[in-house]
PAKENU-374448 format. One record per residue: x, y, z of N, C-alpha, C in turn; residue in three letters. Coordinates in steps of 0.2 Angstrom, whole numbers, plus 5000, padded with zeros to 4 digits. Layout:
XYZXYZXYZALA ...
This chain:
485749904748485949914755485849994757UNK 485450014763485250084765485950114766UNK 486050174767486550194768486750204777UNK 486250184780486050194787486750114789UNK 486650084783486950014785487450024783UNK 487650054778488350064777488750114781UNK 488450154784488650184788488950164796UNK 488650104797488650054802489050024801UNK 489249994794489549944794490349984792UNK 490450034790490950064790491450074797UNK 490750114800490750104809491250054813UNK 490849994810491149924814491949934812UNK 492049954805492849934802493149964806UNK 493250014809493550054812493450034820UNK 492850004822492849964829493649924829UNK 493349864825493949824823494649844822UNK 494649924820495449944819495749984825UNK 495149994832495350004838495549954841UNK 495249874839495549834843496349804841UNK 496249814833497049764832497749844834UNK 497449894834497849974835497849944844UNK 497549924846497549924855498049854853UNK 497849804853498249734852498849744852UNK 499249774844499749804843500149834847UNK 499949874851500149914856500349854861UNK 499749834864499749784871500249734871UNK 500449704863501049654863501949684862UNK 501849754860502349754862502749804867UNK 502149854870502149904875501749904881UNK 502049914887501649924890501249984892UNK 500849984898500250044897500550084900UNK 500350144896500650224902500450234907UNK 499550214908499250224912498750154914UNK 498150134914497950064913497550054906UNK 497249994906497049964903496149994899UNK 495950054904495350064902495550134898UNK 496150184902496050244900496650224891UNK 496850164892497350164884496750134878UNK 496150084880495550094874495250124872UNK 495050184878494750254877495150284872UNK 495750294873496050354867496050284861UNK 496350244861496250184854495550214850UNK 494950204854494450204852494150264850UNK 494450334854494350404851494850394844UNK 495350374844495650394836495350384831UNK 495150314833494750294828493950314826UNK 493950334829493150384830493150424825UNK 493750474827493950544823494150494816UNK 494550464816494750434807494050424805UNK 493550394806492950364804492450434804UNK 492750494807492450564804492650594798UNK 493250584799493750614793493550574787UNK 493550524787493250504780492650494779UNK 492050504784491350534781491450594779UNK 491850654782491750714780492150744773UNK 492750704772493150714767493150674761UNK 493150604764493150554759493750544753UNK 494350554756495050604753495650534755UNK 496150504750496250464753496850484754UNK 497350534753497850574756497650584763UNK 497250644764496950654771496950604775UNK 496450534774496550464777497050454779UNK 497750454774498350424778498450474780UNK 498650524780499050574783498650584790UNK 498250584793497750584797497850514802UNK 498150454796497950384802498750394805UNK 499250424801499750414804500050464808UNK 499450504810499750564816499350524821UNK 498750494820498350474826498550404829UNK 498750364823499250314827499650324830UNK 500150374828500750374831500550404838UNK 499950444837499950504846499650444851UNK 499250404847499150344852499650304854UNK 500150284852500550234853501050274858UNK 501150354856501350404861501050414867UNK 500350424868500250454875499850384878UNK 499650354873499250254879499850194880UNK 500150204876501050154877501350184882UNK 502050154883502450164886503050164878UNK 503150224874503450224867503650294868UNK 504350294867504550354864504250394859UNK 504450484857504150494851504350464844UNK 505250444842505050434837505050334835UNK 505050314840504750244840504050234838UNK 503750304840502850304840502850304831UNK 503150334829503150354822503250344817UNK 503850294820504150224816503750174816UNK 503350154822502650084822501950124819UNK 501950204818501350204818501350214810UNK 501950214807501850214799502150164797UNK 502250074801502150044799501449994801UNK 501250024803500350014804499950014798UNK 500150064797499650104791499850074784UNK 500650074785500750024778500649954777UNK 500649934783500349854783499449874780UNK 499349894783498649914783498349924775UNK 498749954773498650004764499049924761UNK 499349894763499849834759499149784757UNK 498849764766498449724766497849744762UNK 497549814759496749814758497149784749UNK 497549814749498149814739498249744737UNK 498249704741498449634740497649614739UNK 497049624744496449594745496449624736UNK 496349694734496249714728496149664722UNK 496749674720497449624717497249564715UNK 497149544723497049454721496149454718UNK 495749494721495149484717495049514710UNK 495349554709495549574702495649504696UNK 496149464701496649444696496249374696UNK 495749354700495349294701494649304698UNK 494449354697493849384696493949414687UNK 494749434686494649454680494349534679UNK 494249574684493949644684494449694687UNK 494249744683494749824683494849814691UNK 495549854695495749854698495249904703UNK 494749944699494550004702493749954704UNK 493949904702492949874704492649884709UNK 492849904715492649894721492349964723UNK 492250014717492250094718491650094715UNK 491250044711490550024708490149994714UNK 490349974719489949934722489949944730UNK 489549944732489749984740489749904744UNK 489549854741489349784745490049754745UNK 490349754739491049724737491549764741UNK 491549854741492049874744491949844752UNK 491549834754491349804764491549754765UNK 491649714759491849644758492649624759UNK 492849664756493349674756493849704760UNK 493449744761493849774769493949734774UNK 493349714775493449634780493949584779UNK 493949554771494549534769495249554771UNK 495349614772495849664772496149624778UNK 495649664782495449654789496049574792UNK 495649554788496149454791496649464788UNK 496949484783497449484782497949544786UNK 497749604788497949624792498449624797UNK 497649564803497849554807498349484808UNK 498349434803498949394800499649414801UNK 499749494796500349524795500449564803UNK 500049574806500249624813500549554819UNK 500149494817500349444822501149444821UNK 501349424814502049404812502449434816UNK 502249514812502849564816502949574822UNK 502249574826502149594835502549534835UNK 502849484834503049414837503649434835UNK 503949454830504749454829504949514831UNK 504649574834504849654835504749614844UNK 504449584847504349564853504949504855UNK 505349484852505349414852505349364858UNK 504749354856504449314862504449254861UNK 504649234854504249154853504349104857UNK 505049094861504849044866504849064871UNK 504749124876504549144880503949134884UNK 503649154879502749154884502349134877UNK 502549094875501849074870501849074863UNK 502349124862501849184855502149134848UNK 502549094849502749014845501749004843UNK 501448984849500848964847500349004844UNK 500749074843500249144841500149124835UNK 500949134832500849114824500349054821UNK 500749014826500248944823499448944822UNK 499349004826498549034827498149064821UNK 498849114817498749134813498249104805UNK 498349024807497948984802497449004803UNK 497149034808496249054809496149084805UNK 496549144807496249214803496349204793UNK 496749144793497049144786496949094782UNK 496349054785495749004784495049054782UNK 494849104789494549164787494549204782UNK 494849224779495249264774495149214766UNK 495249174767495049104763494349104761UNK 494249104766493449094764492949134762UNK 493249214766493149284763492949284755UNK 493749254753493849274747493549214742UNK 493349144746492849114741492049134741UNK 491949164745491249204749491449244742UNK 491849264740491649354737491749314728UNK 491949254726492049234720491349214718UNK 490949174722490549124721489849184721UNK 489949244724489449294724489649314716UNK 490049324715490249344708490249314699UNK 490249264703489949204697489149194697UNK 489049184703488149144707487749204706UNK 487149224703486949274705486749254711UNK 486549294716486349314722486049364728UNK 485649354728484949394731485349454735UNK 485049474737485049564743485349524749UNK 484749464751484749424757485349394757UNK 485449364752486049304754486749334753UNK 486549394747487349444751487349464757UNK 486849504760487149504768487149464771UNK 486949414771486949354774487949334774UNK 488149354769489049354767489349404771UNK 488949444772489249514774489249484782UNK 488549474785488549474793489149414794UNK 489249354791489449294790490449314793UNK 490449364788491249404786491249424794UNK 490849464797490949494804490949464809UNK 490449414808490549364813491249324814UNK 491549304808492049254809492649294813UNK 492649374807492949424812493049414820UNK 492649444822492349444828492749354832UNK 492549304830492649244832493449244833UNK 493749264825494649274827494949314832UNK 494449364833494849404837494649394847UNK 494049344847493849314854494349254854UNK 494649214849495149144850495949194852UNK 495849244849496549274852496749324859UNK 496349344859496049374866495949314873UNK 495649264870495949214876496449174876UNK 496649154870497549154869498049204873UNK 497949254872498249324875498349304883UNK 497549314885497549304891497749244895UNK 497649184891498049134893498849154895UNK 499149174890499849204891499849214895UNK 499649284899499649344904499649304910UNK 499049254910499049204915499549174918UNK 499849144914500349094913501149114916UNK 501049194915501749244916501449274923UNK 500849264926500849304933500949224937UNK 500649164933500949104938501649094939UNK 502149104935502749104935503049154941UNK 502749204939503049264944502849224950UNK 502349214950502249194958502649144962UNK 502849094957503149024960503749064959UNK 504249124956504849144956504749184963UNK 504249214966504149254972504149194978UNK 503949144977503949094982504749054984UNK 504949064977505749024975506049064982UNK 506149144978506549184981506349194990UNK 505749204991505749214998505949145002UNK 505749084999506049035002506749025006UNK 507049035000507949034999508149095005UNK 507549165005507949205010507649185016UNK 507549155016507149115025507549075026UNK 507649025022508348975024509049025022UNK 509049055020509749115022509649145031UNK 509049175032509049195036509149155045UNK 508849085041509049035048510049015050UNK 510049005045510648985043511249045046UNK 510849125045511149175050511049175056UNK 510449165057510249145064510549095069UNK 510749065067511149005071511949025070UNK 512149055064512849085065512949135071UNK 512249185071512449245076512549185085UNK 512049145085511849105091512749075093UNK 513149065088513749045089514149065089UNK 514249175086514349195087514449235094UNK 513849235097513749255103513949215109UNK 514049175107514149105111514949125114UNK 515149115106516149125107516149185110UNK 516049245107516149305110516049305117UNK 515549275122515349275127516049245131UNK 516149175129516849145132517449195130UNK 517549235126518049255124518149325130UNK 517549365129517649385136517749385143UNK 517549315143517549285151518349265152UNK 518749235146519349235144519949295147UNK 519549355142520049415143519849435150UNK 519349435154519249465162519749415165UNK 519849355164520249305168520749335167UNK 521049335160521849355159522149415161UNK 521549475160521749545166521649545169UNK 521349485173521449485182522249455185UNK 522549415179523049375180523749425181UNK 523649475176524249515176524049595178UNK 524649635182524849675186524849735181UNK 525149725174525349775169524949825166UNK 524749865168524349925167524249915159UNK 524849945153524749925148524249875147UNK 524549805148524149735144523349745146UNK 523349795153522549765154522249805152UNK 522849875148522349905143522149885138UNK 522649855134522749815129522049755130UNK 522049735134521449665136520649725135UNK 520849775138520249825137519949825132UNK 520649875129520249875120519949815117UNK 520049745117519949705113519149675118UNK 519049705124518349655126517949745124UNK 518149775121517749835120517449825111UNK 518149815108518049805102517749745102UNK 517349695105517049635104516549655105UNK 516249725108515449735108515149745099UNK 515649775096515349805090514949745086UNK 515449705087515149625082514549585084UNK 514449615092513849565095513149595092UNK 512549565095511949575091511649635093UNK 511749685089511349765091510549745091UNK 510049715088509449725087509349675092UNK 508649705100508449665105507649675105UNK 507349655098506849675099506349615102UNK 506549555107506449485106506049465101UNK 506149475095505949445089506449415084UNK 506749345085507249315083507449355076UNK 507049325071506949355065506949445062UNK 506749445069506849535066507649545071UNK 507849535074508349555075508849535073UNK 508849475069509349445063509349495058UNK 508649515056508649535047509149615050UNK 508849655059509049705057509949705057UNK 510149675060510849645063511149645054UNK 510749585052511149575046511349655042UNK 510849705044510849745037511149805043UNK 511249815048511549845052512349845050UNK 512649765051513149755048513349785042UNK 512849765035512849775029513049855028UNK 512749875030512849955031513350005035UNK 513649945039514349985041514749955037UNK 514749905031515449885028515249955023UNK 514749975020514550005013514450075016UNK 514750075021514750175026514150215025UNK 513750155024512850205027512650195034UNK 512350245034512350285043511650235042UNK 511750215047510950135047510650135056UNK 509850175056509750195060508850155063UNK 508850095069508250075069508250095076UNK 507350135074506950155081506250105082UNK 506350075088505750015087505550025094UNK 504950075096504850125103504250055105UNK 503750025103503549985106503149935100UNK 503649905095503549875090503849805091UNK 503849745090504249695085503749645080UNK 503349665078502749635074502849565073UNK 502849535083502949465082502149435080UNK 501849445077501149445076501149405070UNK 501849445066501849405058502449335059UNK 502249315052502349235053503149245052UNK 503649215053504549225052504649235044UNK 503949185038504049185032503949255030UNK 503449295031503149355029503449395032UNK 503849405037504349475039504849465034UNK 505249405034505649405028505549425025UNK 504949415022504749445013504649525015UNK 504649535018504249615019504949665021UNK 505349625026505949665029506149675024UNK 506649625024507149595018507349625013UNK 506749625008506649665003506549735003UNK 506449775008506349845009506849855010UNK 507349825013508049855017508449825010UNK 508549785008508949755002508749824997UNK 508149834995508249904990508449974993UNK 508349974999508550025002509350025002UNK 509749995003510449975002510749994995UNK 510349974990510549964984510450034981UNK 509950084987509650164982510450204985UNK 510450174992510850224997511850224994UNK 511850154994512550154994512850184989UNK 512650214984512950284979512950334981UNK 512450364986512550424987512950464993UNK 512950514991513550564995513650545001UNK 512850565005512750565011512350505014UNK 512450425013512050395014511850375018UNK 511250345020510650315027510050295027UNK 509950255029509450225030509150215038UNK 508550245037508150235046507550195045UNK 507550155048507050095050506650115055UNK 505950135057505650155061504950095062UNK 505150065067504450015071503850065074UNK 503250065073502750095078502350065080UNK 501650095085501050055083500650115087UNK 500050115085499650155091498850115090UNK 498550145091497850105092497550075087UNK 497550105078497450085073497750035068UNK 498450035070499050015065499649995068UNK 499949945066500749945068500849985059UNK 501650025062501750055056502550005055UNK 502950005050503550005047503650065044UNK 503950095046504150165041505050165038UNK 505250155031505950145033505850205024UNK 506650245029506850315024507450285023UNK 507750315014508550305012508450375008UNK 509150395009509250435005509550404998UNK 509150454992509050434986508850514982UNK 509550534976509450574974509050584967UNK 508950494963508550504958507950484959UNK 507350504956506850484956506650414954UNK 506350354958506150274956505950284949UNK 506050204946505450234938504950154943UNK 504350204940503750154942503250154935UNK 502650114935502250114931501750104936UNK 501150164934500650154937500550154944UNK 500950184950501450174957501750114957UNK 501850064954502150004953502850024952UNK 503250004957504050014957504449954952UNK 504749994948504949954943505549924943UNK 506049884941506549864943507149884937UNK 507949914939508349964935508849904935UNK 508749844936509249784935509249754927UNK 509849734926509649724920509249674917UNK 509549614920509049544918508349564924UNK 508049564921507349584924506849504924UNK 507149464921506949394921507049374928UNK 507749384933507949354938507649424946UNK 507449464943507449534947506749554946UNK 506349594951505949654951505149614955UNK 505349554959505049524962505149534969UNK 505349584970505349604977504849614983UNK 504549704977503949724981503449664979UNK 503249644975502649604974502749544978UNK 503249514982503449474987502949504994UNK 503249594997503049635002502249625000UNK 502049644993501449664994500849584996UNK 501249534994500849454995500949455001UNK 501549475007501449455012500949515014UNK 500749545014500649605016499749585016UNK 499649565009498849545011498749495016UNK 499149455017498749405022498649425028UNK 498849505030498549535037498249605035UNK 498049615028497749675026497749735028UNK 498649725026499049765025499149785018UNK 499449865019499749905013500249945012UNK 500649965010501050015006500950065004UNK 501150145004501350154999501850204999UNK 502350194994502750264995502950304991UNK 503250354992503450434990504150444989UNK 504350504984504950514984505050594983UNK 505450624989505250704988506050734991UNK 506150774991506750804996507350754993UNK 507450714989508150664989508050614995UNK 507550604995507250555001506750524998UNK 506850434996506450404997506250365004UNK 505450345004505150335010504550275008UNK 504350225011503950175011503650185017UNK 502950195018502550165024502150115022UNK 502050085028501649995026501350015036UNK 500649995033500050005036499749935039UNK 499849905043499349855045498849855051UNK 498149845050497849865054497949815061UNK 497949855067497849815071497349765073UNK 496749765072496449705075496549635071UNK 496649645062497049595060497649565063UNK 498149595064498549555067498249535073UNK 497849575077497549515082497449445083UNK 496949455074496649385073497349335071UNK 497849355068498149295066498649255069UNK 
């Protein structure tokens, strides 16, 4: 075998160790940034390892080397503390060194030859690395499933069971590599062993990768029917207000009409102050928000009220807006949940408030709505993340706003600067025209 080949084919083992180092990562971390810039760095460490050991060829070096590179990976492409990076990234390597020691081992002790055999043959050691390789990726699925515990969550029950692939593969490796050792056998039909090892590789790692993806799929349909659940339930919350405020406006109205009678009745300056007060303190309860948009003047009422129980100063300017344009379900989802977090940021601090501002001008109706908020949101990737605990029943909000928000190609985005957070949402006008 040229050395052009084994140089290639060393090449590929470390492809390989970018992918189950990226995998690793993916199942139990999320990305610090996305999906392309956390392969790049995967894929440069593994570059640099695959230089270090042409250049040195040293196998202290190798680990000392894989376990600074893993760990800065899992540090700057995860979402991983420092010394969590350092803990996974030196049990990496020892999975890693465990697996090539066991491939060793076992052909040694089936084969009947020195422990050092694979240091006479450059065909055997590539053989076996591949070997490695499945058992590897075997030992990474186990752990990535019991360090995640997911198994009945989303799947990963069926991950393991997956595991018979790779450990079928591995099987076959290892009868691949006996039957070359007993048979004699050609140049051609050992690589013929060798491409055969990479292909299956290769095959194991596209059966788990659609596996994977299956999951991921499976957990954005869930999200989605839980986003459906909850906007529903606040739609039927908010009719169910709607028809209380209709009832309430009702009584209050007779109840005034009530007190006028009764201070027409009596002569006593007192009582009719007395009657005063009480047709004056009747105004506070009736319905502040007149934007004729049934809907928006419920959600603002509702959170108007909310806000004098919770002593935030709650402030709507709506100069020529009521975006009767959107449908009753999708302001829900959009109001709703912007003023629900906004409530949730405000009601801790000192000086709290919330301002809701309606606009439009020739290009856009705007929503503009400010709370005061002293600590910074945590987000991923501008994605607002959610600081509740069960995160299973939570953090469905924005991604509620932003599905309502496509069906009139609309958008978001917000800031947090001065102890002021701020969301603008942008919808262009001639969409709403069409809808």
């Amino acid at each position: 075998m040229s050395g052009l080949t084994v140089y290639a084919l060393t090449f590929l083992i470390y492809l390989l160790n970018t992918y189950l180092l990226f995998w690793y990562g993916y199942r139990l971390f999320d990305y610090r940034k996305n999906f392309k810039t956390t392969v790049t760095i995967c894929l440069a460490a593994n570059i640099i390892l695959w230089l270090l050991l042409n250049l040195f060829f040293n196998e202290v070096v190798n680990i000392v080397a894989t376990i600074i590179l893993f760990g800065l990976v899992l540090y700057s492409a995860f979402r991983c503390d420092k010394k969590l990076a350092l803990f996974h990234s030196l049990l990496l390597v020892a999975l890693m060194w465990i697996a090539e020691y066991m491939i060793i081992f076992i052909v040694s002790y089936i084969l009947d030859l020195e422990v050092t055999h694979f240091k006479n043959d450059i065909v055997i050691m590539i053989e076996e690395a591949f070997a490695s390789k499945f058992l590897y990726f075997i030992l990474l699925t186990i752990i990535s499933s019991f360090a995640k515990k997911r198994m009945k969550k989303d799947g990963t029950k069926i991950s393991i069971y997956l595991t018979i692939l790779p450990a079928t593969t591995f099987f076959i490796t290892v009868v691949l590599r006996v039957q070359s050792q007993y048979f004699e056998s050609s140049v051609l039909s050992t690589s013929l062993c060798v491409v055969a090892e990479v292909l299956m590789f290769i095959a194991n790692i596209v059966v788990f990768s659609v596996h994977e993806r299956d999951i991921t799929n499976q957990k954005k349909l869930h999200d989605m029917e839980m986003v459906e659940q909850k906007q529903a339930t606040n739609l039927e919350y908010l009719d169910i207000l709607e028809k209380k405020d209709e009832e309430t406006r009702i009584f209050i109205h007779d109840i005034r009409n009530n007190l006028i009678n009764i201070s027409n009745l009596t002569t006593e300056e007192n009582v009719k102050q007395y009657i005063q007060d009480i047709y004056d303190k009747s105004n506070e309860v009736s319905i502040k928000a007149k934007t004729k948009n049934r809907v928006l003047d419920v959600i603002i009422n509702k959170y108007a009220l909310l806000c004098k129980d919770k002593n935030i100063r709650f402030t709507t300017v709506a100069p020529n807006e009521n975006l009767s344009f959107i449908s009753d379900y999708d302001l829900s989802a959009i109001l709703d949940n912007i003023l629900r977090n906004a409530v949730e940021r405000a009601e801790n601090e000192t000086e709290p408030y919330i301002e809701l501002t309606l606009d439009c001008d020739n290009k856009f109706h705007k929503i503009i709505l400010k709370n005061s908020c002293s600590s910074e949101p945590i987000a991923d990737n501008d994605t607002l993340i959610t600081t509740k605990e069960n995160k299973k029943f939570h953090g469905y909000g924005m991604r509620s706003v932003a599905k309502a928000l496509k069906n009139y190609n609309g958008e978001f985005e917000w800031m947090f600067e001065n102890n002021e957070f701020k969301i603008v949402i942008l919808i262009p006008v001639k969409t709403s025209n069409l809808s």
